[in-house]
N, C-alpha and C positions, 0 to 999 in steps of 0.2 A: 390202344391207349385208353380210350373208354374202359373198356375191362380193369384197367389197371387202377384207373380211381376210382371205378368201383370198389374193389374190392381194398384197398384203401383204406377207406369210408366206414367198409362193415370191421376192419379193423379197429378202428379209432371207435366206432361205438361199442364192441365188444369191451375194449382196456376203458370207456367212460363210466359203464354199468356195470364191469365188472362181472359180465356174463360169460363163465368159462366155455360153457355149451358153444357159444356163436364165436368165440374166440378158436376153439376146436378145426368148428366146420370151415373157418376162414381158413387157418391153416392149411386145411386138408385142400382145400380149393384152390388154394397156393401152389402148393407143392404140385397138384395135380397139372395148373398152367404151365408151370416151369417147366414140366418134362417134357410137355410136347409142344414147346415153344412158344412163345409170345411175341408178336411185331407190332412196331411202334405203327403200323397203319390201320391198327386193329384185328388182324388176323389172331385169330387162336387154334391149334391144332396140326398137328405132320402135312394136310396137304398143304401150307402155305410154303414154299422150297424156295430159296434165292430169291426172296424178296428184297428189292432193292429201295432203297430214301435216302435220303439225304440231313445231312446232317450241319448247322453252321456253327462254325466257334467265332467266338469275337475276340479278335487281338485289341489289346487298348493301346491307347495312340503313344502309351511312356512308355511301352515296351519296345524297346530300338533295335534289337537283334531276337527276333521270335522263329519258334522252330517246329512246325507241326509234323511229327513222325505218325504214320499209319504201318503199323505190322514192319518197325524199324526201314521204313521210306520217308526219308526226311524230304520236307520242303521249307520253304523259307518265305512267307505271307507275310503282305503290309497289312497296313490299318484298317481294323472294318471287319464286316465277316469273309472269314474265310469257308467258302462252302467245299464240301466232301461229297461225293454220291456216287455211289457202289453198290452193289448186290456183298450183303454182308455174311458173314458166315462165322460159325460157331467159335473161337478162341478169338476174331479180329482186336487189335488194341491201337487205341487213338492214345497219342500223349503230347498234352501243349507244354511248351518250355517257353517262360518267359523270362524278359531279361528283367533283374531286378536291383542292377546294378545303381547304388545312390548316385542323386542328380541336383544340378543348383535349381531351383525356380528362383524368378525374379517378378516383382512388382510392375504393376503399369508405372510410369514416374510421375502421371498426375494423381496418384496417392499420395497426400503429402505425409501422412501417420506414419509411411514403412518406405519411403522413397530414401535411396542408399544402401538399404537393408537388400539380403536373399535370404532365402528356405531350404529347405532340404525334405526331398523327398525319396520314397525308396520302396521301387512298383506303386501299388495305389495308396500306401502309408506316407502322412504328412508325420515328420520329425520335429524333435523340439528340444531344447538347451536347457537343461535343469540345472540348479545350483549346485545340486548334492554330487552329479556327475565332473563338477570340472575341480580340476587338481589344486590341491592346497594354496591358499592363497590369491588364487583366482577369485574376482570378485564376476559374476555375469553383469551387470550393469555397466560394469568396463570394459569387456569382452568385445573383440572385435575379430572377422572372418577374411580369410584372404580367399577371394571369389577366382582366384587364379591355381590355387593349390588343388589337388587331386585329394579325392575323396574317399576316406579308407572305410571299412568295413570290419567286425570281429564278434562271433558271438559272447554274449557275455551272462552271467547268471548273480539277479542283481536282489540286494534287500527289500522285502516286500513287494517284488515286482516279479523276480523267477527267471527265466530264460527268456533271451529278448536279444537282438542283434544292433550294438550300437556301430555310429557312422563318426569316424572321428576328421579333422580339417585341422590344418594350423589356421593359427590367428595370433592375435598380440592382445596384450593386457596394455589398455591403458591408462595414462594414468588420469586420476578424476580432477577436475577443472579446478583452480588456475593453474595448477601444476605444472611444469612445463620438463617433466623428466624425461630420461631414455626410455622407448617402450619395451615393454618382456615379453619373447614372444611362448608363446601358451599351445598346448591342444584343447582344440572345442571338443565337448564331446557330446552327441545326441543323441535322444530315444526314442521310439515313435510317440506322436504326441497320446496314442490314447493312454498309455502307460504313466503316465505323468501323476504327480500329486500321491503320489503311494508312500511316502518316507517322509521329508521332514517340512513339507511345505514351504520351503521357501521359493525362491523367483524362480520365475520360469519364463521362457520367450519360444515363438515360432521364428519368425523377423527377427535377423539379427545384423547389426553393422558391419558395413564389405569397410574393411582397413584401406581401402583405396577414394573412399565418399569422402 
């Protein structure tokens, strides 16, 4: 591993100054490690053979059905790291699946600012309710979520923002105070929050009202 940020190192100085010469020999130096392998305990060279370490993934705690396949052997790891440790050999392949299925968060309820309100999250992405995403005549300020309904999912490819996967929920449009009319009920529609403010600047929410508060 040493070896490895070493030579790194004389990379990133070679592309700083622009010295082709030492940008060469790193290459060469490169190519030369790769062939005759390199191991993550330091070893360089053919006699290192079935050298075996270990390896940890960390599943995150919003991932609720996770899958770690090694050389298509699938297992099925809770929360935390999951360690591996084998004598590895030349083609082996790790692949983490996580679930990234959209989810309600909810507030502590001694928050008074968002108490009533939930979130939507989706894997380590927080979402969030733009004005521009919800359908005609929907106002967001009177937008409300039904914390009971199932959480859909659809890629979508949006103005100024490009391809992004929104999370859609019913809800009800209500109506704005004193009014006392029939409510309409609406689909919310959300984006992850970093995407946000790209188009026409209007409101925007994380926190949105559960129709049952």
């Amino acid at each position: 591993m040493r070896a490895l940020y070493l030579k790194s190192g004389v990379a990133d100085v070679a592309a700083e100054l622009g010295d082709r010469s030492l940008l060469d020999t790193s290459l060469r130096r490169w190519d030369d490690m790769v062939a005759t392998k390199t191991y993550l305990t330091g070893g360089n060279g053919s006699r290192h053979v079935d050298e075996g370490f270990g390896i940890a993934l960390r599943v995150p705690a919003w991932s609720a059905r996770t899958r770690v396949s090694v050389d298509n052997e699938d297992r099925d790891p809770g929360p935390g790291y999951h360690q591996l440790r084998r004598r590895w050999q030349p083609g082996d392949e790790i692949t983490l699946h996580l679930d990234l299925t959209p989810r309600w968060t909810h507030p502590d309820r001694r928050v008074d600012a968002v108490r009533g309100c939930a979130a939507i999250e989706r894997g380590p992405l927080v979402y969030c309710f733009e004005q521009a995403d919800q359908p005609d005549g929907i106002q967001l300020e009177d937008l409300a979520v039904r914390p009971d309904a199932m959480l859909g999912e659809r890629p979508a490819t949006l103005p100024g923002i490009g391809q992004t996967t929104e999370v859609t929920v019913d809800g009800v449009h209500l109506p704005p105070p004193p009014r006392v009319t029939p409510r309409t009920l609406a689909t919310a529609i959300a984006i992850p929050y970093f995407q946000w403010d790209n188009r026409d600047g209007r409101a925007m929410r994380v926190w949105i009202p559960r129709a049952d508060a």
